[in-house]
C-alpha positions as CSV (number, residue, x, y, z in Angstrom):
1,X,-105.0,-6.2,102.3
2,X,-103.1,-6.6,99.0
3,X,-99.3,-5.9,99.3
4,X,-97.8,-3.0,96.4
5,X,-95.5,-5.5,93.7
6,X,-92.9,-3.7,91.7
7,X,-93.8,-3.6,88.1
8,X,-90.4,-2.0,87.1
9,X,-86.9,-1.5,88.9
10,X,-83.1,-0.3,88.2
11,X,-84.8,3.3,86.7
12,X,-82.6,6.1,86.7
13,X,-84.5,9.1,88.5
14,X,-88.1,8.5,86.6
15,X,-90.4,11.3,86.4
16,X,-93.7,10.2,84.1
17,X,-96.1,7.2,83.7
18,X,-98.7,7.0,80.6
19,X,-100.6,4.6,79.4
20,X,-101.9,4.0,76.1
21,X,-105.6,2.6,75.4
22,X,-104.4,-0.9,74.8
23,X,-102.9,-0.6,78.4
24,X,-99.0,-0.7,77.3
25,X,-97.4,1.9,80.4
26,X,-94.9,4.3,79.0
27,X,-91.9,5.8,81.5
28,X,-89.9,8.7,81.2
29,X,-86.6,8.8,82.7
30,X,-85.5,12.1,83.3
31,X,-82.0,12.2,81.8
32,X,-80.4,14.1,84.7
33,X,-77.1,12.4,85.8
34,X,-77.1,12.4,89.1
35,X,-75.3,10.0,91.3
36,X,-73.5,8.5,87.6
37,X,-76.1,8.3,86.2
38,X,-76.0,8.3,81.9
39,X,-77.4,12.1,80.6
40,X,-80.2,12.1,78.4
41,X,-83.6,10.7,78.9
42,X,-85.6,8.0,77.4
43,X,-89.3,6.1,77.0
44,X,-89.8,2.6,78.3
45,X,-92.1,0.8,76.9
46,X,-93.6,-1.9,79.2
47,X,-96.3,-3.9,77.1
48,X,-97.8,-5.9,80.1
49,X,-97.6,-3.7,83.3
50,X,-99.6,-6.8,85.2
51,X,-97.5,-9.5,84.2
52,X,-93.7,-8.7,83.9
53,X,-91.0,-6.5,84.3
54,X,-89.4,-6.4,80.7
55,X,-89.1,-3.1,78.8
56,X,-88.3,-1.3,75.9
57,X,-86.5,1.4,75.1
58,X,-88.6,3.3,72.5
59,X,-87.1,6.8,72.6
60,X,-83.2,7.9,74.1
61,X,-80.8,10.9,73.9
62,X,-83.9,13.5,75.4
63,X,-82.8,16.6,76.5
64,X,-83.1,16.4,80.4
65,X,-84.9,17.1,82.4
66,X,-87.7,14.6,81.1
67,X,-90.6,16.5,83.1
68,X,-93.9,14.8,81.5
69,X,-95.5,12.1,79.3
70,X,-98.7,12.5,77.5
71,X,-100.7,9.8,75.5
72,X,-103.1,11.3,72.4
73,X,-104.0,11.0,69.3
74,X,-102.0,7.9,68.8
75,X,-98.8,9.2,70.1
76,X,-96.9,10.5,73.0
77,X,-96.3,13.8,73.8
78,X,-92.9,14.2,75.7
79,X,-92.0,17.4,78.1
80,X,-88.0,17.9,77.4
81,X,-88.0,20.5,79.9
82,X,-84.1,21.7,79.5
83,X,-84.9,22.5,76.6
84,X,-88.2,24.2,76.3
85,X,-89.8,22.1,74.0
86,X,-92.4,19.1,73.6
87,X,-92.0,16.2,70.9
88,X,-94.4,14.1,69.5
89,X,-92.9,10.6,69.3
90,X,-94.8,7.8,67.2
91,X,-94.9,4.2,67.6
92,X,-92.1,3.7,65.8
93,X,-89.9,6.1,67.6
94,X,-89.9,8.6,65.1
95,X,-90.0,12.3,66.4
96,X,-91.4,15.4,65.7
97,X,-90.9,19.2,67.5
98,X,-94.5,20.7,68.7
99,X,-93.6,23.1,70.7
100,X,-89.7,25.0,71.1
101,X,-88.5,28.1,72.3
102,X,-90.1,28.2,75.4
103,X,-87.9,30.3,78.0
104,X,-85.4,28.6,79.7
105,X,-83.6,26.9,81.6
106,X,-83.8,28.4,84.7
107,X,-85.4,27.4,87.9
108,X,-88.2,25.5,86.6
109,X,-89.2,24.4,82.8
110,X,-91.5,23.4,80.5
111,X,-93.6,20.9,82.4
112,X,-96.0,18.2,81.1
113,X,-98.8,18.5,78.5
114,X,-102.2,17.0,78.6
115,X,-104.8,16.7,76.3
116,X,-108.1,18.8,76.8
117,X,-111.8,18.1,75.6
118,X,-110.8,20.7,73.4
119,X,-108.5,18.6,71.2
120,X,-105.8,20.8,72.4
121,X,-102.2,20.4,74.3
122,X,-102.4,22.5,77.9
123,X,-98.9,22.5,79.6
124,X,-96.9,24.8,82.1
125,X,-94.1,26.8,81.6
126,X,-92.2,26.9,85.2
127,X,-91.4,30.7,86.5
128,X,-87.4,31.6,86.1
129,X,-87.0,32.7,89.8
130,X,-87.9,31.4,92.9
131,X,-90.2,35.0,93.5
132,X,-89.9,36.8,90.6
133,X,-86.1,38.1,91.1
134,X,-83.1,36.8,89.6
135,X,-80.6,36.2,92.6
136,X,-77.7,34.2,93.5
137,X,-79.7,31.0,94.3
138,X,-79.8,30.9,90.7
139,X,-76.1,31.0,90.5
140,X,-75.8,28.2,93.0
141,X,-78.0,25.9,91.2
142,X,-75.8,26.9,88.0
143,X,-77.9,28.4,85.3
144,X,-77.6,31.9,86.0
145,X,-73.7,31.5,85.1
146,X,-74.4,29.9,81.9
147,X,-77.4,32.3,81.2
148,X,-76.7,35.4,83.2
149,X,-79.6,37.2,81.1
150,X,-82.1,35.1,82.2
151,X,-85.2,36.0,83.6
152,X,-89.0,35.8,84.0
153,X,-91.5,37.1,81.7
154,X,-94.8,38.1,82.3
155,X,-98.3,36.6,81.0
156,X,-100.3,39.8,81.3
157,X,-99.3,43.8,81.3
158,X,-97.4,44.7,84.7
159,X,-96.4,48.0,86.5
160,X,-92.9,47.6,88.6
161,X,-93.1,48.9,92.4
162,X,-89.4,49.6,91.7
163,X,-88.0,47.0,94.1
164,X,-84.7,46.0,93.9
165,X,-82.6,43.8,96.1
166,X,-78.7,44.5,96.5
167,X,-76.5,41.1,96.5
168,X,-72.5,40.1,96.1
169,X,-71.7,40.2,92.4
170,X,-70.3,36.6,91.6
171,X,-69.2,38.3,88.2
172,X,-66.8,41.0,89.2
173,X,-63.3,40.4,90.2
174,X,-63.3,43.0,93.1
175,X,-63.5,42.1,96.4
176,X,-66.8,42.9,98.2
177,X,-68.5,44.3,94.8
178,X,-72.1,44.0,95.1
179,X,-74.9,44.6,92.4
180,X,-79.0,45.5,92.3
181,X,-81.6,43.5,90.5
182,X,-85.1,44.2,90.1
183,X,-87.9,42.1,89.2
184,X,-88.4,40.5,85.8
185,X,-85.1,41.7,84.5
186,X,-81.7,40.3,83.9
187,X,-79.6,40.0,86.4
188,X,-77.9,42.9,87.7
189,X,-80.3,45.0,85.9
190,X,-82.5,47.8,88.2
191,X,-85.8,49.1,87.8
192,X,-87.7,52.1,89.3
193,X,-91.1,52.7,90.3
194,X,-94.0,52.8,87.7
195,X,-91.8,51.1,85.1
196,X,-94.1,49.1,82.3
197,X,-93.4,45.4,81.1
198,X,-95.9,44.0,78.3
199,X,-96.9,41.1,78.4
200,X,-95.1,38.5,76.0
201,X,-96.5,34.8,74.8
202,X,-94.5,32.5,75.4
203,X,-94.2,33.4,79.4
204,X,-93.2,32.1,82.3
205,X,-94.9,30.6,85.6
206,X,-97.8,29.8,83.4
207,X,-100.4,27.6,81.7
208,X,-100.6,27.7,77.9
209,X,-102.1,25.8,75.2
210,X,-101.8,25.2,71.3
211,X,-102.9,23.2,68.2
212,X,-101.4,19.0,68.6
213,X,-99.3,20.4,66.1
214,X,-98.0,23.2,67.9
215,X,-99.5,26.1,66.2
216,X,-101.9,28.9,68.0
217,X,-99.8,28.6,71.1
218,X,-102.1,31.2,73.3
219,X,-101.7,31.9,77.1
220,X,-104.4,30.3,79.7
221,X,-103.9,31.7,83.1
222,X,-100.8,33.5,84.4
223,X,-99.2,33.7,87.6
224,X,-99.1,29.6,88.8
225,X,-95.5,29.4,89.9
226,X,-94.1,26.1,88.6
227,X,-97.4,23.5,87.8
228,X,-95.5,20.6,87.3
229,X,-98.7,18.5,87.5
230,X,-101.7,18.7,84.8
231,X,-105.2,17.0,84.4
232,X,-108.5,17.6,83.1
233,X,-111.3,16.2,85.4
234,X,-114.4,14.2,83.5
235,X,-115.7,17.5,84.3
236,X,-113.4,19.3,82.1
237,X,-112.3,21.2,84.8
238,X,-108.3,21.8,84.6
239,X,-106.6,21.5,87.5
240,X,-103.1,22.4,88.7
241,X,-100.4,21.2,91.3
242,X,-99.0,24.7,92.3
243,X,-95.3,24.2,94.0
244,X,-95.0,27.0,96.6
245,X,-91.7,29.2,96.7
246,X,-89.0,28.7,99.0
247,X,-87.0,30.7,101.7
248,X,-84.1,31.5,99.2
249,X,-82.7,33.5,97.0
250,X,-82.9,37.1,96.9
251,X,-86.9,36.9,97.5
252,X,-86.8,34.5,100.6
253,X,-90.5,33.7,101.7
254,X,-91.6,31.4,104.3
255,X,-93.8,28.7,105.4
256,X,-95.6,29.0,101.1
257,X,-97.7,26.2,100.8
258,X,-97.8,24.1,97.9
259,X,-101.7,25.0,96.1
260,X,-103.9,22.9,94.0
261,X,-105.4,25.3,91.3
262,X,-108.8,24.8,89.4
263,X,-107.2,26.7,86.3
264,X,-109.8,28.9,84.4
265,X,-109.1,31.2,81.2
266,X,-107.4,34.8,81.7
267,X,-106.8,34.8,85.3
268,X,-104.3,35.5,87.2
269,X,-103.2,33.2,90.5
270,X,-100.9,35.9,92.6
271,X,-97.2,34.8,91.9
272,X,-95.1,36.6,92.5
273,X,-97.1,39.2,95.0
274,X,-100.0,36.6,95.9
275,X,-100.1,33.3,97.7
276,X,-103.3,31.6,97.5
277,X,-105.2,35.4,97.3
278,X,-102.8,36.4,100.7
279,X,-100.3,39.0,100.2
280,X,-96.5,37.7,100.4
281,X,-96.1,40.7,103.3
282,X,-98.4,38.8,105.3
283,X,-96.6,37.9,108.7
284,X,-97.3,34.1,108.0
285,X,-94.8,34.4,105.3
286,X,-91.7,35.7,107.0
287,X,-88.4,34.2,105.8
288,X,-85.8,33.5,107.9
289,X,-83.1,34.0,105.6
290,X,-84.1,37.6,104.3
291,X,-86.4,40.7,105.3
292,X,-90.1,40.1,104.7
293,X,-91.0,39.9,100.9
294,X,-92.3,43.2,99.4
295,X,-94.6,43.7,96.5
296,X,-92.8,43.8,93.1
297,X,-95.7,44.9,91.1
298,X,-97.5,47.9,91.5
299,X,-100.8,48.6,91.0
300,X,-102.7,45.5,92.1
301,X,-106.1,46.8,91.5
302,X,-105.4,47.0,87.7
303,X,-105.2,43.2,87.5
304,X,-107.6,40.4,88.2
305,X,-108.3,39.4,91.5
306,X,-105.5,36.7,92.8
307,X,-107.1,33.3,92.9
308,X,-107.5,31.3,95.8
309,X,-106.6,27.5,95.6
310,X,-108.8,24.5,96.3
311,X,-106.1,22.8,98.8
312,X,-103.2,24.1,100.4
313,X,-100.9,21.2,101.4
314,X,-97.9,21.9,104.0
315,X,-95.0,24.0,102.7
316,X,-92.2,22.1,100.8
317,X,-94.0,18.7,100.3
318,X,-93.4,19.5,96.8
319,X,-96.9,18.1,95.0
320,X,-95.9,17.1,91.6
321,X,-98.6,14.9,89.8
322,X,-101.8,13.9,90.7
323,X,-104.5,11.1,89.1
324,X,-108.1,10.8,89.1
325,X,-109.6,7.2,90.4
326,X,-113.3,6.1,89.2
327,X,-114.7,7.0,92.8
328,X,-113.7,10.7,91.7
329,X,-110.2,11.0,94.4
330,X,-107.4,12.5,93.7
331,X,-104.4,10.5,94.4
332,X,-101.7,12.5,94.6
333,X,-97.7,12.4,94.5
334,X,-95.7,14.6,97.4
335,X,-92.2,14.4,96.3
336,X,-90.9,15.9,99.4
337,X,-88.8,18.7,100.7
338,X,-85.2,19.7,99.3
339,X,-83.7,20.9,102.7
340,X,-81.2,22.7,102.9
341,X,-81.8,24.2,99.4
342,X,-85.8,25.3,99.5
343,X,-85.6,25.7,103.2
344,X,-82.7,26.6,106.4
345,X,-81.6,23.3,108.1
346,X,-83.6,22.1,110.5
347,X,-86.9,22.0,108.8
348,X,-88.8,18.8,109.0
349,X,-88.9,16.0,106.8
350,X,-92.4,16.4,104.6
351,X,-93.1,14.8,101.9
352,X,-91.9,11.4,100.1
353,X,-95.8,10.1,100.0
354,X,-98.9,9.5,98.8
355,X,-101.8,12.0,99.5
356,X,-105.6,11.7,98.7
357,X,-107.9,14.6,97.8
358,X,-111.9,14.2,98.1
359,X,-113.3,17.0,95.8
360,X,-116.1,17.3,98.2
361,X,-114.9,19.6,100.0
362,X,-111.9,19.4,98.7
363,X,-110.3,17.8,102.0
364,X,-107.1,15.8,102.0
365,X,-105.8,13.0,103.8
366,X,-102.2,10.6,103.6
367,X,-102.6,7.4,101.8
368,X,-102.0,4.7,104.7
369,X,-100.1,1.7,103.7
370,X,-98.5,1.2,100.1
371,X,-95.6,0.7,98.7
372,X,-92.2,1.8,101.0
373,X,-91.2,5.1,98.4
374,X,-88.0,7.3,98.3
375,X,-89.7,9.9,95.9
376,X,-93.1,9.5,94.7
377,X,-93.1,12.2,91.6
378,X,-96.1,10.7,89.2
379,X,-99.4,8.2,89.4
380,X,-101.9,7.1,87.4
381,X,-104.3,4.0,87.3
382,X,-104.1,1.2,84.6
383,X,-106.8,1.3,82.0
384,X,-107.3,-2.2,82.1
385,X,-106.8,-3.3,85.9
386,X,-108.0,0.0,87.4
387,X,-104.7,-0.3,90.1
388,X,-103.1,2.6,91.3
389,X,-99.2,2.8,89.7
390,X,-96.7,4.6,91.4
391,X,-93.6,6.2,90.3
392,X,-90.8,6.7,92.6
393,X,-88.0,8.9,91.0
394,X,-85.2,7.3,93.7
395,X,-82.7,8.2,96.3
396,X,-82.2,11.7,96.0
397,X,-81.8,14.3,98.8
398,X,-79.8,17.5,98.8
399,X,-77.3,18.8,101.5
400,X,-74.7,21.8,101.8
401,X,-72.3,20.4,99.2
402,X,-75.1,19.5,96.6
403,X,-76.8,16.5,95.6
404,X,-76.6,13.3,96.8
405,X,-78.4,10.8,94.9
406,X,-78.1,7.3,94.1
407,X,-78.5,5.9,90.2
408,X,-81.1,2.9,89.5
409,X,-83.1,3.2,92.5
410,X,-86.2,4.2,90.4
411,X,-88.8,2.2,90.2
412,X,-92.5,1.9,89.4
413,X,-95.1,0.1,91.7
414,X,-98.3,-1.2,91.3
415,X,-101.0,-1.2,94.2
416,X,-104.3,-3.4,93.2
417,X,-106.6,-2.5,96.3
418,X,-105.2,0.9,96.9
419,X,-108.8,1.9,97.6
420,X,-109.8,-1.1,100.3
421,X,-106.6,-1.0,102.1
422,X,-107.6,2.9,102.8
423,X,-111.4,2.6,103.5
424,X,-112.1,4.3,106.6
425,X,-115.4,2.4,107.3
């Protein structure tokens, strides 16, 4: 047995590890302030990850939330998800803009890039909405105030079933005024059956890729939710951590599982209609804070076939990032439900571990032992010791009057025998 050290402590709310080829780790800090913590996110530099704790700053004053790190071409490729864009920042700190304008902020954002055999950048672009309607969960989590126009675009042509979904009007100063809001529209906005939206690059609640340099940004595959996690097997197979929607909002559905996605060119993987190929009106998915979810977009037939995923994991775990070890596993991170926001009170504690995937068969298991973690939210194993490292974003848990989370309890672990201390012979 070999006890998990920490390699790294006193982070405020980390969400990335990278490391370069010469085995220097690189960590993102998201930026967000919770719990007083300072705004704007930075790089760490941490030049020997097996030997001591000390760190520099290479990069500050990021536009939060920090969502992914990427190591290519001699540089790192940083996720600034509030504000839809990715930077290229060089050795010397020096930045440059690849990518800007993505839509935003809403829900979910820009998401971390990774490099594909291609030569190119793949990253995800987070859906608006929980389920593809603009409601007043939005409002409560404060965008939709800010950016009451706001809403998700699609990746490939749609038809509108004409669903829309009657809620109080936080904007009007009468008492009891409600409004409507249909799908893919602002808010308070209707729409009626057999109404057209084109499709639009950039989009939301989807993979897309461009140039290192940010030009011939094109779309991959529409309809992944929010895939906060990206990687390219030695395969090159692309594959995607899928986080499931919640029972909130003016779209409630229940009991969604978070999906891992094998993510192929033009297809299309069933938000906001389709759950892993199953219909959202499927009984399994009743809310229990709204009706039953009805289909938004009309004429299913017209579009690719829904995809199915290679794992489900259990509702709200919240799979963020995943790494690939030399035995082929997939070790990944399950940040953990966000109760009462994502789901009613009541609803089990899931989450806040490790998890490991066996692409035979594609079967999935909890990673016994390790390191004690509040929020596991990235991994990936060190080029030149081949241990598992562990980011753990902190004490962070939300409750009826918002979040309660504590600064500097980030921290990043290393785990040398990760592999022995689990072997089931």
């Amino acid at each position: 047995m070999s006890e998990p050290v920490v390699v790294m402590n006193g982070l405020d709310f980390p969400t990335s590890l990278v490391f370069d080829p010469g085995g220097r780790a690189y960590v993102a800090e998201s930026g967000l302030p919770f719990g007083g913590a300072a705004p704007g996110g930075r790089i760490r530099r941490l030049d020997h990850p097996d030997q001591d704790m000390d760190s520099v700053v290479l990069v500050d004053g990021l536009a939060a939330p920090v969502t992914g790190l990427c190591w290519h071409d001699g540089a790192l490729f940083v996720s600034e998800g509030g504000a839809g864009r990715i930077t290229r920042v060089d050795a010397d700190g020096s930045r440059t803009t690849i990518v800007e304008g993505m839509p935003g902020p809403g829900n979910y954002h820009t998401n971390m890039a990774v490099a594909g055999p291609d030569g190119k950048l793949y990253f995800s672009q987070g859906a608006m909405s929980n389920l593809g309607v603009i409601g007043l969960d939005a409002y409560e989590l404060g965008w939709l105030k800010r950016l009451p126009h706001a809403h998700d675009i699609p990746g490939i042509d749609i038809t509108l079933s004409g669903l829309n979904v009657t809620t109080a009007d936080p904007f009007s100063d009468k008492e009891n005024a409600t409004v409507d809001t249909g799908s893919f529209v602002p808010f308070g906005t209707t729409t009626h059956s057999g109404q057209r939206i084109a499709a639009e690059v950039p989009c939301t609640a989807a993979v897309l890729r461009c140039d290192p340099d940010g030009s011939n940004l094109e779309l991959v595959a529409w309809g992944i939710r929010n895939a906060f996690g990206l990687g390219f097997l030695p395969d090159g197979r692309l594959l995607a951590l899928d986080q499931g929607a919640d029972d909130r909002g003016s779209r409630p559905i229940g009991n969604a599982p978070d999906l891992l996605f094998e993510v192929r060119q033009g297809r299309w993987y069933g938000w906001p209609d389709y759950v892993s190929g199953v219909p959202v009106t499927d009984p399994r998915f009743a809310p229990r804070r709204g009706p039953q979810p009805r289909f938004v977009l009309a004429g299913h037939a017209a579009l690719p076939e829904p995809e199915t995923a290679l794992v489900e994991f259990e509702p709200h775990v919240s799979a963020t990032k995943f790494a690939a070890a030399a035995s082929g596993h997939l070790v990944v991170a399950l940040f953990g439900d966000e109760t009462p926001m994502t789901a009613p009170p009541g609803h089990p504690e899931v989450g806040r571990g490790l998890a490991v995937v066996d692409p035979v068969g594609w079967s999935t298991r909890p990673l016994r032992g390790g390191p004690k973690l509040h929020r596991p939210i990235d991994v990936a194993f060190g080029p030149a010791d081949g241990a598992l490292y562990v980011i753990d974003f902190g004490r962070f848990e939300m409750s009826d009057d918002g979040v309660r989370a504590k600064a500097g309890t980030g921290c990043l672990w290393r785990w040398d025998n990760w592999e022995g201390d689990n072997d089931e012979g």
